[in-house]
RODO-2510 file (C-alpha; in nm, 4 decimals, decimal comma):
residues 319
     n   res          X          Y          Z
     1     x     8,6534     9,3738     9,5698
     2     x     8,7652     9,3190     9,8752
     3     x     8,9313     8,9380    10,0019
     4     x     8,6930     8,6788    10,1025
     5     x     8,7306     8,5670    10,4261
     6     x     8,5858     8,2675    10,4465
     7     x     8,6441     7,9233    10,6136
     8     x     8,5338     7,7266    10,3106
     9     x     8,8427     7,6660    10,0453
    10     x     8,6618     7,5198     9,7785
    11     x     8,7173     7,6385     9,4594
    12     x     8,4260     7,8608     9,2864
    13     x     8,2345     7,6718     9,0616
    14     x     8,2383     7,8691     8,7538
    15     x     8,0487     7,6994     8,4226
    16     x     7,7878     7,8870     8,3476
    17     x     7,6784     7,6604     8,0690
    18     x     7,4220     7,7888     7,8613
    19     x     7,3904     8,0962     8,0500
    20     x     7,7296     8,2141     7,9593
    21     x     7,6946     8,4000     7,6244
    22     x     7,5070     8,7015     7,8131
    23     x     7,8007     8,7401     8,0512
    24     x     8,0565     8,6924     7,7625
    25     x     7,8541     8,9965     7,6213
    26     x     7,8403     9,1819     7,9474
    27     x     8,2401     9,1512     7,9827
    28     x     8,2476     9,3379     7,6200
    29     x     8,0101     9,5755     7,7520
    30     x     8,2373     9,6498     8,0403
    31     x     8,5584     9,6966     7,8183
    32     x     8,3783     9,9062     7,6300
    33     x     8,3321    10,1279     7,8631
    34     x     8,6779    10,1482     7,9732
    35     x     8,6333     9,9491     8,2898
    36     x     9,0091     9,8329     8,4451
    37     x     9,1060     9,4605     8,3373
    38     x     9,0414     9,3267     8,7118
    39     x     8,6943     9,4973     8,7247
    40     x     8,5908     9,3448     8,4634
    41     x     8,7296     8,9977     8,5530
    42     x     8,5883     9,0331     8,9233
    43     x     8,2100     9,1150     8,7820
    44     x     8,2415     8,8433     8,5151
    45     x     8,3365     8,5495     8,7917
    46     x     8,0358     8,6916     9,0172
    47     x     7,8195     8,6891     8,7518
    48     x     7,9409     8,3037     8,6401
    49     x     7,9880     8,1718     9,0074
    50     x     7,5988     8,2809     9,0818
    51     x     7,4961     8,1314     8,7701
    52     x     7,7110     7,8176     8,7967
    53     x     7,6465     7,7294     9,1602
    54     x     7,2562     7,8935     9,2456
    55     x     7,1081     7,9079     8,9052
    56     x     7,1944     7,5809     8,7474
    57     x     7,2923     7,3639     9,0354
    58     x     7,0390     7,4614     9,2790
    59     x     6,7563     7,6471     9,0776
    60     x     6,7230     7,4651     8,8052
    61     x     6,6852     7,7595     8,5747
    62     x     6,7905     7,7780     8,2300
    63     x     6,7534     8,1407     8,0900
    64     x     6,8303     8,4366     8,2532
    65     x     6,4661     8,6013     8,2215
    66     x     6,3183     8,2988     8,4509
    67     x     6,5905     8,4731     8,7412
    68     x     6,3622     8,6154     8,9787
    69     x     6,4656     8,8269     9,3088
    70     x     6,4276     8,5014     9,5525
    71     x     6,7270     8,3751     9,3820
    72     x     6,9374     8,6752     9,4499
    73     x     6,8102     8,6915     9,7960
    74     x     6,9335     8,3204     9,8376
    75     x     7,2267     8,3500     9,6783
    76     x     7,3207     8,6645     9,9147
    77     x     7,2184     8,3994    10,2024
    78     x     7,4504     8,1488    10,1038
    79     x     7,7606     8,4146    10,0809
    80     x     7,6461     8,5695    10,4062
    81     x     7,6954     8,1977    10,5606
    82     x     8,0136     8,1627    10,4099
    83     x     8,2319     8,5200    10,3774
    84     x     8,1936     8,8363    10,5355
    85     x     7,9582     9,0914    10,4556
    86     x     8,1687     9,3301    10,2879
    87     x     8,2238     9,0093    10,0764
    88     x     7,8818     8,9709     9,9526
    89     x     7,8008     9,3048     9,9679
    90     x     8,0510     9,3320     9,6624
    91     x     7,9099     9,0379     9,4624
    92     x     7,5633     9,1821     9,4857
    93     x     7,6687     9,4823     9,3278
    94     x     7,8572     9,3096     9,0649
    95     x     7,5441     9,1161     8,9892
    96     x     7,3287     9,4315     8,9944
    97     x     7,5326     9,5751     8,7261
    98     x     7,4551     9,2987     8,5147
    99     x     7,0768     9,3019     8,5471
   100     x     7,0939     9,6533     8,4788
   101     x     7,2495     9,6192     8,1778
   102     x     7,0869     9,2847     8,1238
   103     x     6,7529     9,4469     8,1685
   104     x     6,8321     9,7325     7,9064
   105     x     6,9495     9,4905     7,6534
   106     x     6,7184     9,1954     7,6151
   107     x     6,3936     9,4111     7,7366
   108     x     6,3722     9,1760     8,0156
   109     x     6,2675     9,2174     8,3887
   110     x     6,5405     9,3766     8,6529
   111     x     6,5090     9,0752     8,9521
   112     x     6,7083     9,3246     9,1565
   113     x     6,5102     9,6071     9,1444
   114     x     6,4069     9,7187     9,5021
   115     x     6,6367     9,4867     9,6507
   116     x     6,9364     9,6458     9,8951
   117     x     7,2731     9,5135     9,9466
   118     x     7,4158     9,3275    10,2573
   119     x     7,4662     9,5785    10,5724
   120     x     7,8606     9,6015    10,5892
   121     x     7,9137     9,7187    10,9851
   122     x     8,1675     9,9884    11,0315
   123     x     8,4779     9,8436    11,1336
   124     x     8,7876    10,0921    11,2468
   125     x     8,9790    10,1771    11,0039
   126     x     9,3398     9,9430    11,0131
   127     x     9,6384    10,2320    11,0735
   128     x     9,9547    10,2166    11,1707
   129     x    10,0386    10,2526    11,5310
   130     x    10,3010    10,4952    11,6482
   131     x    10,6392    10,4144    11,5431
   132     x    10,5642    10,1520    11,3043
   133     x    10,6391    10,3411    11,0007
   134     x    10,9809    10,3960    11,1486
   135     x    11,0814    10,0534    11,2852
   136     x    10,9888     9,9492    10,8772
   137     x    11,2036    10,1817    10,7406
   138     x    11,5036    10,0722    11,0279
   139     x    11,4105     9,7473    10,8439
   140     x    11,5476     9,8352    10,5216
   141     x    11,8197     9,9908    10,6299
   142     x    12,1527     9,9579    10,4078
   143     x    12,3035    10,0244    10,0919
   144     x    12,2256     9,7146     9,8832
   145     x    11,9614     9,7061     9,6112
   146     x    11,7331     9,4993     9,7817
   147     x    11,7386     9,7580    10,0619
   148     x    11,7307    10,0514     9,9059
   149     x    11,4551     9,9208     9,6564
   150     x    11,2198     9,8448     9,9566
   151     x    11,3259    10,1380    10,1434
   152     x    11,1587    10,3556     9,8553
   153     x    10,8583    10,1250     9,8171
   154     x    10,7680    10,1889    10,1899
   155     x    10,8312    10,5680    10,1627
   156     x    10,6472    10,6375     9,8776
   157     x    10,3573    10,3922    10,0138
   158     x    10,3702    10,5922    10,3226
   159     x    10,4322    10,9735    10,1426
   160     x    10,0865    10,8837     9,9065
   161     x     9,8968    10,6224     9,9856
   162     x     9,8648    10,5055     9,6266
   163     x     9,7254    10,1497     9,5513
   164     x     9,9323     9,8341     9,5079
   165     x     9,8406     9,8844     9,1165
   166     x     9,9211    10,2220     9,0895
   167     x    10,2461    10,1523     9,2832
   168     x    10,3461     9,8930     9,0519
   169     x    10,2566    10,0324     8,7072
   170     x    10,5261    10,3453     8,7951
   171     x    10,7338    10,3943     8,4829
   172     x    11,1161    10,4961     8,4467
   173     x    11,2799    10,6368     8,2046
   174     x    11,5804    10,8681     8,2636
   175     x    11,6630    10,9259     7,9323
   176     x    11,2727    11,0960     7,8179
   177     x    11,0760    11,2637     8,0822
   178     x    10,7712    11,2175     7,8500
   179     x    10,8204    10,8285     7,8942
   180     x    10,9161    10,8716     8,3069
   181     x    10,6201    10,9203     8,5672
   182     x    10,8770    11,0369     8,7939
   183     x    10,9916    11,4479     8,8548
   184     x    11,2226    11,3929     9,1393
   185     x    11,2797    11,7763     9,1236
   186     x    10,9318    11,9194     9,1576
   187     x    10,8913    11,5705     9,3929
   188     x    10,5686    11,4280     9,1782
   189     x    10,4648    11,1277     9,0894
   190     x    10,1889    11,0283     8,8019
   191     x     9,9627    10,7574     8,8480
   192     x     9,7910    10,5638     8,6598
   193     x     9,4721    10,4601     8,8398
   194     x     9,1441    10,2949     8,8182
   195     x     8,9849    10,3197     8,5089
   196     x     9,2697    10,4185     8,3284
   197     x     9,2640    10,7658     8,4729
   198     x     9,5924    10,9279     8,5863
   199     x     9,6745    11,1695     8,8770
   200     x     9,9689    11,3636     8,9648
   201     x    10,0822    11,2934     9,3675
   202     x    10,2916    11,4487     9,6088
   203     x    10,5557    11,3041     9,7928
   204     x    10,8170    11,3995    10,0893
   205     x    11,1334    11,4844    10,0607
   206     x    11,2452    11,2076    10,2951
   207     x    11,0443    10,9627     9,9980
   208     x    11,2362    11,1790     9,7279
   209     x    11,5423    11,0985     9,8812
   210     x    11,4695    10,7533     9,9473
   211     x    11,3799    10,6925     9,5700
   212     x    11,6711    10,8919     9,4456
   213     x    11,8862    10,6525     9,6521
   214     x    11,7054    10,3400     9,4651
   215     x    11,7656    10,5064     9,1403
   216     x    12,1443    10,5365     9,1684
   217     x    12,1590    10,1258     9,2435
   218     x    11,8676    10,0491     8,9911
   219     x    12,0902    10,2077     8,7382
   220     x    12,3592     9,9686     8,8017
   221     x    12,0963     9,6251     8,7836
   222     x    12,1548     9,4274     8,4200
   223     x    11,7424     9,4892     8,3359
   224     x    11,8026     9,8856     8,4073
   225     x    11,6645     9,9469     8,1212
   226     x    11,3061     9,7994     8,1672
   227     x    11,0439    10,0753     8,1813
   228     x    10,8846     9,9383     8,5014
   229     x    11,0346    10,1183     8,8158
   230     x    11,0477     9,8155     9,0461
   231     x    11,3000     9,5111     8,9025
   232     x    11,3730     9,1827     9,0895
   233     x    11,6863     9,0747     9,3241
   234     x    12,0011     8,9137     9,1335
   235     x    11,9438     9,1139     8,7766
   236     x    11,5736     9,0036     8,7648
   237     x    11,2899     9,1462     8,5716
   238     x    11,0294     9,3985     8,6476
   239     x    10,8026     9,3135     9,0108
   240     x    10,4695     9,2172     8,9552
   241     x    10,1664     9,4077     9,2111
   242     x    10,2172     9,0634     9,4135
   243     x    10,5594     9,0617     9,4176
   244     x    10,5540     9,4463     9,6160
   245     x    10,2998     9,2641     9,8018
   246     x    10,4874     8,9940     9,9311
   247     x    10,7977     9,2204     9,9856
   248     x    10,5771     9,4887    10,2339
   249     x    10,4730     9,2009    10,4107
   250     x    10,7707     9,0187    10,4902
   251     x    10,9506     9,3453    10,5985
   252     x    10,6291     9,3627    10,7996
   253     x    10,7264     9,0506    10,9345
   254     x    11,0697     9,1171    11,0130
   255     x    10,9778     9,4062    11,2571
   256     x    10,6398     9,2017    11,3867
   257     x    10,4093     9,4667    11,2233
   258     x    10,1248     9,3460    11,0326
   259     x    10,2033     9,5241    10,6947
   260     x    10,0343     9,5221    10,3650
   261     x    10,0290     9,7668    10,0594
   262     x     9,6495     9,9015    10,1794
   263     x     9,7464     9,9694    10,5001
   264     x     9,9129    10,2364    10,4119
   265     x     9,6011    10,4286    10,2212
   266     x     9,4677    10,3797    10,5037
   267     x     9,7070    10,5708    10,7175
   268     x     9,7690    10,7924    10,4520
   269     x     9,4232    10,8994    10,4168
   270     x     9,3572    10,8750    10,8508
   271     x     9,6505    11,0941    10,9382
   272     x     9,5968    11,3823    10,6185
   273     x     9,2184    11,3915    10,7862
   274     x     9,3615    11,3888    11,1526
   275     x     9,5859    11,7042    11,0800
   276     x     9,2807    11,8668    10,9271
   277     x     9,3860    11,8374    10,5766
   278     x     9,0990    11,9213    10,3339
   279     x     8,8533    11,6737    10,2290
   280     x     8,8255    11,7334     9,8796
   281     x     9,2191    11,7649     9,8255
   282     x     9,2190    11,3872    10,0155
   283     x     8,9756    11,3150     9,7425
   284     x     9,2153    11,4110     9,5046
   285     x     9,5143    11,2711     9,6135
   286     x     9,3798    10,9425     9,6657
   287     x     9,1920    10,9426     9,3119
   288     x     8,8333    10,9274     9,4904
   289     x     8,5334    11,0062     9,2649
   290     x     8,3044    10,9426     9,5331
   291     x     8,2435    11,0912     9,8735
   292     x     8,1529    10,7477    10,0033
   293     x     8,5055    10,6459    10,1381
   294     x     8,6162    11,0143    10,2253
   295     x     8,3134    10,9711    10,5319
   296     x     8,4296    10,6654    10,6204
   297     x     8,7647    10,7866    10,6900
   298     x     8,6694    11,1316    10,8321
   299     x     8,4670    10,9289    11,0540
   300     x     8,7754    10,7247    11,1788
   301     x     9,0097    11,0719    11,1898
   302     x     8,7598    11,1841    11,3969
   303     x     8,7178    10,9419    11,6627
   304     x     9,1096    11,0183    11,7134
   305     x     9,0925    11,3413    11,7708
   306     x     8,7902    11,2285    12,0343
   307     x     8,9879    11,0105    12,1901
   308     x     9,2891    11,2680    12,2357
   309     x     9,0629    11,5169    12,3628
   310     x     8,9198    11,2814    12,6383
   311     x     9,2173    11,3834    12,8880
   312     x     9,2139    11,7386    12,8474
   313     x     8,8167    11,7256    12,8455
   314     x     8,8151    11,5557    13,1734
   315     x     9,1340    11,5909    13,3410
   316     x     9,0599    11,6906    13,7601
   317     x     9,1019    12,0316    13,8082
   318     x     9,4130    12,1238    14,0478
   319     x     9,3007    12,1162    14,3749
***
């Protein structure tokens, strides 16, 4: 789900009291079906934060079948006062997969049947402006590890547009290809994605090169032999998806660029649409199931190529 922004900093109330064995049983349901670790953590505290702070604080209710849709609807009021619409756009769907399954379990009534999520306005889609990607990499220029080790972070971030997860969960093993995500050779990278799916990606041969110069100092580092990719400064372990996280952003910093792991799927994605790469292998590459975010970014690839037509649309004619 996607940050709250919010100007209220209080923490979420989450005891769900005696409403909390269905969502313990909705969190198995999820793991059951395979669902990632953090999507099934994110729908669980939705789920516990509407029944903690609506149901039982403000409703009064004590079962789940007395839920009826004015609750959601206030609820969605309350988050719409407080976070941005994309915000509680998310939590409604997280609470509209429990009432679905909910509904199918106990043989109880769906409150959220017929309702519709928060409108999310389209907002431009964040991509880098021109040069950026090259006053980051000037950024990490240099020979140490902590240079070359960011230096291949931001290349392959830039060559793929792969998530901050999938980014971090690389493996490395030079010893067994079967235990290494990484073909330098054949420049491919595999994945492992939401889900617990896995993809194959692409990359340049400026990012091949970059990571090939990471791997000749990573194989010098005390931990080398850690099957996680990315290790710490000074002989430290393996980098966790906030460590890379901090590390983008204060090389962001360093050039006055605002910088952060998604950025970069987003100007992956922009600039493969804007050189009229195919939709479907976008899809693909970006491990997309749905067409949903595919429009979203043709539509901003296409308002580029708009604006770039404008002058040789309406340029005066020579006199």
């Amino acid at each position: 789900m996607d940050a709250p922004q919010s100007r209220y900093r209080q923490p979420k109330q989450l005891d769900a009291g005696d409403l909390q064995p269905e969502i313990s049983s909705f969190r198995l349901h999820l793991a059951a079906e395979g669902k990632a670790s953090r999507t099934i953590r994110t729908y669980a505290e939705a789920v516990a934060w509407f029944a903690a702070a609506h149901l039982l604080l403000e409703a009064g209710r004590t079962g789940w079948e007395q839920v009826g849709k004015h609750d959601v609807q206030q609820w969605m009021v309350w988050l719409l006062g407080r976070y941005s619409a994309a915000y509680a756009s998310n939590q409604f769907r997280a609470l509209q997969q429990f009432f679905r399954w909910l509904a199918a379990e106990e043989e109880i009534g769906d409150p959220m049947t017929g309702l519709r999520p928060p409108h999310v306005p389209d907002r431009p889609v964040p991509v880098f402006a021109g040069g950026d990607l090259a006053r980051l990499e000037r950024a990490c220029a240099g020979r140490s590890f902590q240079q070359r080790r960011d230096a291949a972070m931001i290349a392959l971030f830039a060559a793929t547009g792969i998530r901050l997860s999938e980014l971090a969960g690389i493996r490395y093993d030079p010893g067994d290809p079967r235990r290494s995500d990484i073909d330098l050779w054949h420049r491919e990278i595999t994945v492992h994605g939401k889900g617990r799916t896995t993809r194959t990606v692409k990359i340049s041969y400026d990012a091949a090169r970059a990571l090939d110069r990471y791997l000749r100092v990573r194989a010098r580092h005390a931990q080398a032999y850690r099957a996680q990719l990315w290790l710490g400064v000074n002989n430290r372990g393996p980098m966790t998806a906030s460590g890379i996280y901090q590390v983008i952003a204060r090389r962001g910093r360093q050039c006055g660029i605002s910088a952060f792991p998604h950025r970069f799927r987003h100007h992956f994605s922009h600039t493969w649409l804007d050189r009229g790469g195919a939709g479907g292998d976008l899809m693909e590459l970006n491990g997309w199931t749905s067409p949903q975010m595919l429009r979203r970014y043709g539509a901003s690839a296409r308002s580029a190529r708009a604006r770039r037509s404008y002058d040789r649309i309406m340029a005066d004619p020579p006199s």
